[in-house]
KOLDRENPA-674120 format. One record per residue (C-alpha): residue in one letter; z, x, y. Coordinates in steps of 0.001 Angstrom, whole numbers, plus 524288, in hexadecimal, padded with zeros to 5 digits. Each point is the difference from the previous one (the first is absolute). Example, Ala and Ser with C-alpha at 12.3 -4.5 7.8 and 13.67 -1.06 7.14 Angstrom:
A81E788300C7EE6CS7FD6C8055A80D70
END
This chain:
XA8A678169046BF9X7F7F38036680CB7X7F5DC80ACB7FF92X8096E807F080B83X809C67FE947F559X7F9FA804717F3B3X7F99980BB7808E3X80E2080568804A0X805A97FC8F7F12AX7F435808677F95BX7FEFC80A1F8097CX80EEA80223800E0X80092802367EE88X7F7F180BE6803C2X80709804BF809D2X8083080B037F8C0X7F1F2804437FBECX7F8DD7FF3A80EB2X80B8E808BB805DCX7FF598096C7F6DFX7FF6C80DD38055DX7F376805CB7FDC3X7FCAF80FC37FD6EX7FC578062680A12X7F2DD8004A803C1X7F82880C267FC95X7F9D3808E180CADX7F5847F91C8086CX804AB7F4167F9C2X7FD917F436807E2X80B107F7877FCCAX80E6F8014E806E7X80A4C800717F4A2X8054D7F2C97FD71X80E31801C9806D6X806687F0D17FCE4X80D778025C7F81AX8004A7F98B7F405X809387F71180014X80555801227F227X8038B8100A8044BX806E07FD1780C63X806727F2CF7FC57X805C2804287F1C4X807C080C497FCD0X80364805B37F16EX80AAF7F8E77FA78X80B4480C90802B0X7FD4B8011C80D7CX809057FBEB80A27X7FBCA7F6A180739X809827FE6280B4DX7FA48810E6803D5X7F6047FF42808B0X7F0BD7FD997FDD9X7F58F80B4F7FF2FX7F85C7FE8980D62X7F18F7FE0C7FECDX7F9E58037080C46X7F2277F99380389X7F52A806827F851X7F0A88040A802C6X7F9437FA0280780X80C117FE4E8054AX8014480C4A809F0X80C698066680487X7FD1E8027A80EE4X80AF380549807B7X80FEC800668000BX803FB7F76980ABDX809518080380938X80CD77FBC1802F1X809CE8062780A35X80CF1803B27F776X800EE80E957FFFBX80D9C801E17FD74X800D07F47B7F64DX7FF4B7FD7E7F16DX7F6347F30D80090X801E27F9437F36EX7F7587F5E980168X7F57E7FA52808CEX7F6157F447800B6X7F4BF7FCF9809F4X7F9287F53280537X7F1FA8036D805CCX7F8127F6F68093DX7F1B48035B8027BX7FBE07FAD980E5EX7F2047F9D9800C7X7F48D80A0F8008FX808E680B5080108X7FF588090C7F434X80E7C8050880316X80A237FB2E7F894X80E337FBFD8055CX80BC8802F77F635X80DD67FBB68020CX808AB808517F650X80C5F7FBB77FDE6X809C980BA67FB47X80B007FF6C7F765X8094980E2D8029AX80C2D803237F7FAX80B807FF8F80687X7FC3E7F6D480ACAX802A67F32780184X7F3177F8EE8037EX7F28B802D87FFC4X7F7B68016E80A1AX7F2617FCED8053DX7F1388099B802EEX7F46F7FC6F803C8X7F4DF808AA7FD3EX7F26F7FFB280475X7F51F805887F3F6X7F2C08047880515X7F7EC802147F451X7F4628057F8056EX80A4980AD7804B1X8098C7FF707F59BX8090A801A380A4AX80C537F58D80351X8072F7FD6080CA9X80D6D7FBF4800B0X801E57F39280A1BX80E997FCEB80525X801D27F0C67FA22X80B587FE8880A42X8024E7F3A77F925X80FC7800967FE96X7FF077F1B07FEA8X7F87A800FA7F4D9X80799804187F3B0X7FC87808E97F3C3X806D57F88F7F5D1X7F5537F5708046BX7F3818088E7FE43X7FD877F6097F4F6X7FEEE7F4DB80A58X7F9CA8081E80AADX7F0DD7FCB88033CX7F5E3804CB8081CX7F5D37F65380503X7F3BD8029280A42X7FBD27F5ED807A1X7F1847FDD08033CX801068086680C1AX805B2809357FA48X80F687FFA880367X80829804D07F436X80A977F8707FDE9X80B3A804507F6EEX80AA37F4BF7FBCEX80CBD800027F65CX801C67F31C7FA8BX80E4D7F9567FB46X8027E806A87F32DX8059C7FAAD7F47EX80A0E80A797FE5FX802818076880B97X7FF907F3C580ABBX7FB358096580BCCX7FB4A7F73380A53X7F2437FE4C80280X7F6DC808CD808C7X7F34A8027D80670X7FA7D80AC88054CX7F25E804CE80696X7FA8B80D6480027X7FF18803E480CF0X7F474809777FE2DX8016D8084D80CA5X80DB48033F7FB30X7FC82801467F464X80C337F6E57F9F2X804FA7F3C37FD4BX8084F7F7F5807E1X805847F4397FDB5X7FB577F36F80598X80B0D7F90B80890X7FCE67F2117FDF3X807677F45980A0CX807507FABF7F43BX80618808C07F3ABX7F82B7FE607F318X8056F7F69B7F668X803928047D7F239X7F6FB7FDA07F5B1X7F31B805EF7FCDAX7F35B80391808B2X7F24E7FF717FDBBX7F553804D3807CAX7F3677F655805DCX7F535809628016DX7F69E7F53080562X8089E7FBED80B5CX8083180CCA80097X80DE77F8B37FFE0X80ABE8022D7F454X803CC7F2F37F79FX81031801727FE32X805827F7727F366X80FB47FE0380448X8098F7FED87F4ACX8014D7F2258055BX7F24A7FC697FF0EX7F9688002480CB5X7F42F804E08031AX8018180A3380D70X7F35C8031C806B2X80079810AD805A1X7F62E8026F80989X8010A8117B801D3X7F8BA7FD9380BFAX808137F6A880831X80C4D8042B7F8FEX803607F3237FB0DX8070F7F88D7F662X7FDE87F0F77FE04X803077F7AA7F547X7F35C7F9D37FBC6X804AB7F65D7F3F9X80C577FC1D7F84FX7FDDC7FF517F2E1X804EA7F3DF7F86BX8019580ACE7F434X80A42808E48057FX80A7E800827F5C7X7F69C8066D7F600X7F92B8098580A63X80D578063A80220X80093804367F220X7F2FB809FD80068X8001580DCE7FE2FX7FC328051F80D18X7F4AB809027FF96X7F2497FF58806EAX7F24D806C18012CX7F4457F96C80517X7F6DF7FA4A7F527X80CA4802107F550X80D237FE747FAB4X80B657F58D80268X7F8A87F92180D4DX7F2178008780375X7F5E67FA1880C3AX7F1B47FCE47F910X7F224801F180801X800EC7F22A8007BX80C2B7FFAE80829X80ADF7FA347F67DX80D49808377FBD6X802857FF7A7F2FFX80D40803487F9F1X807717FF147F419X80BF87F53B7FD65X80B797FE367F5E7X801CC80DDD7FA69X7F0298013B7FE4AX7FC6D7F3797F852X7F9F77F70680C43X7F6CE8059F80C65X802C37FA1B80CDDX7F2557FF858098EX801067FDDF80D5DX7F3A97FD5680864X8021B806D080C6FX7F5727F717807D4X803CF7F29A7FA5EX80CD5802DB7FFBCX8014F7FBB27F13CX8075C804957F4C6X7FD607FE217F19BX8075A802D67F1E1X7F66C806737F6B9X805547FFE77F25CX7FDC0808507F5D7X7FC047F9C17F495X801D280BD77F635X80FEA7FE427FEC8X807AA8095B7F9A6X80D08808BA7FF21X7FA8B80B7C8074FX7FA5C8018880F32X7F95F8062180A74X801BB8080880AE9X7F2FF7FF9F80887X7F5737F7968042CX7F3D68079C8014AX7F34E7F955805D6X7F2DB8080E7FB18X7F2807FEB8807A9X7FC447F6327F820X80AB27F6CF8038EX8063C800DC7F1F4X810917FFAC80231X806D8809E47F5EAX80E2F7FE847FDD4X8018280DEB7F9BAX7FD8F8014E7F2E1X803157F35F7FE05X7F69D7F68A8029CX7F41A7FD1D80841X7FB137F2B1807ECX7F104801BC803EAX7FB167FB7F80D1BX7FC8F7F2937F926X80DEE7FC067FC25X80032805297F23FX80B8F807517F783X7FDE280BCD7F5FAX80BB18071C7FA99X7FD8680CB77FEECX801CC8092E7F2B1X80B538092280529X7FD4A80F1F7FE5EX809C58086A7F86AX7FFE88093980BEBX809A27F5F98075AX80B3A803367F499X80BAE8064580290X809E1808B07F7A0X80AE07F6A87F7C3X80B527FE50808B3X80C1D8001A7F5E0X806847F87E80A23X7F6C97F41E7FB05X80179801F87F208X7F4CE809527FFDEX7F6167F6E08077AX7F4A980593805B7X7FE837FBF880DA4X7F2057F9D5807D6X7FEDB809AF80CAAX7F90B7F2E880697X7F46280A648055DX7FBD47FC1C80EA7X7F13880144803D3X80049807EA80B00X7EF0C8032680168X7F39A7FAD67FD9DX7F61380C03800E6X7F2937FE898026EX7FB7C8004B7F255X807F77F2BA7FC9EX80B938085B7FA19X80EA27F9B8801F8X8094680AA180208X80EE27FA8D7FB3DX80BFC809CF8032BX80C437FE557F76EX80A05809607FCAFX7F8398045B7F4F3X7F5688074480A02X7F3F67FBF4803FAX7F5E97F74E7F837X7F3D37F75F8044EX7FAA67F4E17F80BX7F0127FE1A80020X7FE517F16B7FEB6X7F0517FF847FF0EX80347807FC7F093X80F537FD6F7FD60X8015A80FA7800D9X80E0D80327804E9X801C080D4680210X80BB08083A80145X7FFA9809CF80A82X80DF08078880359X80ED27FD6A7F8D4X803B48045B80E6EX803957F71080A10X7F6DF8002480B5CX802EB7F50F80AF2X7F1457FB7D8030CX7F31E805CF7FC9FX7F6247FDB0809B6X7F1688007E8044CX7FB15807CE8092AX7F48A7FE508072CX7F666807C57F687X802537F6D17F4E7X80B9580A6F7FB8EX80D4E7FCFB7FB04X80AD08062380559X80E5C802007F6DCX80CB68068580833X807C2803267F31EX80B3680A288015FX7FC3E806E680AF3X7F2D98011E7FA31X7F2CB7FAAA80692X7F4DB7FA5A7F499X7F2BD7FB5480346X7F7787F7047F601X7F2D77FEB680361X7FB507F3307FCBFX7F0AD802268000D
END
């Protein structure tokens, strides 16, 4: 057994012990009260409870710290439920949220952008005028900056929904998005974002390879994959640097093939693809492919290849465990967690439908933050992490 092994093996048999909740810390007391779950309290229940009822919500805890509601225009409506998506633009301090609200009685959700100024504590509502941009997508909707500074916002082919692709740029004197009208209509499949050479990478159902320049509004097909039948069966979700497609410093898109088992890796200058398989076979999967600063690929929770070539499974955390589903003979179910962050300090944030966790890799540590869903903490600018949960604005400091 490898020493990365035997360090996640030991350090995960303590685990139950190292998220403990601690008492709170006595006045003028230095240390922040230890806020993880523990994963034996919010995974297990006593044995009369029901579990098909709903779960006890555990909001983020010190230093965790609750910062603001985030407004939302629906006087006049009962809003039963809500999720955000915040973007922080390079050295700005203000944060952009996109809320999408759920009202009862209506038929679809809809779509806000608000602009947080923490230094004034104040927000500012901004019209998206995005129509073509849908809320039942806000999952698959991503805001990029390019190096001079263009915002870019983009809804990729879902897996679910199947809204067509688009691209929009924030047009800063009017102070909203419009939508890029390129010569040719985007093909189907997902899009990923080049920073280095400001163009979007598009991955067609078919497999070819489409080339999207925002600035010369074009679309050219750039390389047919010999590996199209299993590209068209991928979920369809992207972010830069994470999940189901991703474009590496180095210039190469990686994605993942036949239902999660293979990677396909394309090299955008050579024009070169490659199968990477994943030596550590077994009946479950991944969602995500996550590249860290150090060049390490994470497949979830699942396993990890280092920037040499080599495989570690990884020791699974409790936190990723759903209720039994009596449906499945009482089975408990793997959420497949997706890394959506890695913060300053080294810390992999996952998101599941269990809440909010991140994973420390230099000690093993995972740590379970919020039962509620949040769509994707981020970092600010101050080495802060920022949580949209519920309407509801948190800020962790990280140093």
């Amino acid at each position: 057994m490898n020493r990365i092994s035997i360090l996640i093996n030991c350090v995960f048999a303590c685990l139950l012990c190292s998220c403990a909740v601690s008492p709170a810390p006595s006045p003028g007391a230095d240390e922040p009260v230890e806020y993880c779950i523990p994963p034996l309290v919010g995974s297990s229940y006593p044995v009369e409870f029901d579990y098909e009822s709903e779960q006890e919500i555990v909001l983020p805890k010190a230093p965790w710290r609750f910062v603001s509601d985030i407004p939302e225009e629906s006087e006049g409506l009962e809003v039963i439920d809500k999720d955000h998506k915040i973007f922080v633009p390079e050295e700005e301090e203000d944060l952009w949220v996109i809320s999408r609200l759920f009202a009862k009685d209506l038929p679809k959700a809809w779509l806000e952008l608000w602009v947080y100024s923490p230094s004034e504590d104040s927000w500012q509502n901004k019209p998206l005028a995005m129509d073509s941009f849908t809320a039942s997508g806000l999952y698959y909707l991503n805001l990029v900056q390019s190096k001079d500074g263009e915002i870019y916002a983009f809804q990729t082919d879902t897996p679910y929904y199947f809204d067509p692709n688009h691209i929009a740029v924030y047009d800063k004197e009017a102070e909203v998005f419009q939508e890029i009208m390129f010569d040719e209509s985007l093909p189907d499949g997902e899009i990923i974002y080049d920073l280095d050479q400001n163009l979007f990478w598009s991955i067609s159902r078919d497999g070819e390879i489409y080339r999207i320049d925002p600035d010369k509004k074009t679309v050219q097909e750039y390389f047919r994959s010999e590996n199209a039948p299993p590209l068209s069966f991928i979920n369809k979700k992207v972010e830069r640097g994470s999940i189901y497609a991703t474009i590496t410093q180095e210039g190469s898109v990686f994605k993942n093939l036949y239902y999660r088992t293979l990677i396909y890796k394309f090299d955008i200058s050579e024009r070169k693809e490659e199968i990477i398989y994943n030596p550590i076979k077994d009946d479950d999967y991944f969602n995500s492919i996550f590249f860290d600063r150090a060049g390490n690929l994470w497949l979830d929770d699942h396993s990890m290849m280092t920037a040499g070539g080599e495989w570690y499974q990884i020791t699974r955390s409790p936190i990723f465990i759903t209720d039994r589903i009596k449906e499945m003979n009482d089975q408990y179910i793997w959420l497949n967690p997706e890394i959506v962050l890695e913060s300053s300090n080294g810390y992999l944030w996952f998101r599941s439908t269990n809440g909010i966790s991140w994973f420390d890799p230099s000690g093993g540590k995972w740590c379970w933050v919020t039962n509620e869903y949040a769509l994707n903490p981020v970092e600010g600018n101050h080495k802060d992490v920022w949580m949209g949960i519920q309407g509801k604005l948190y800020l962790y400091p990280i140093d």
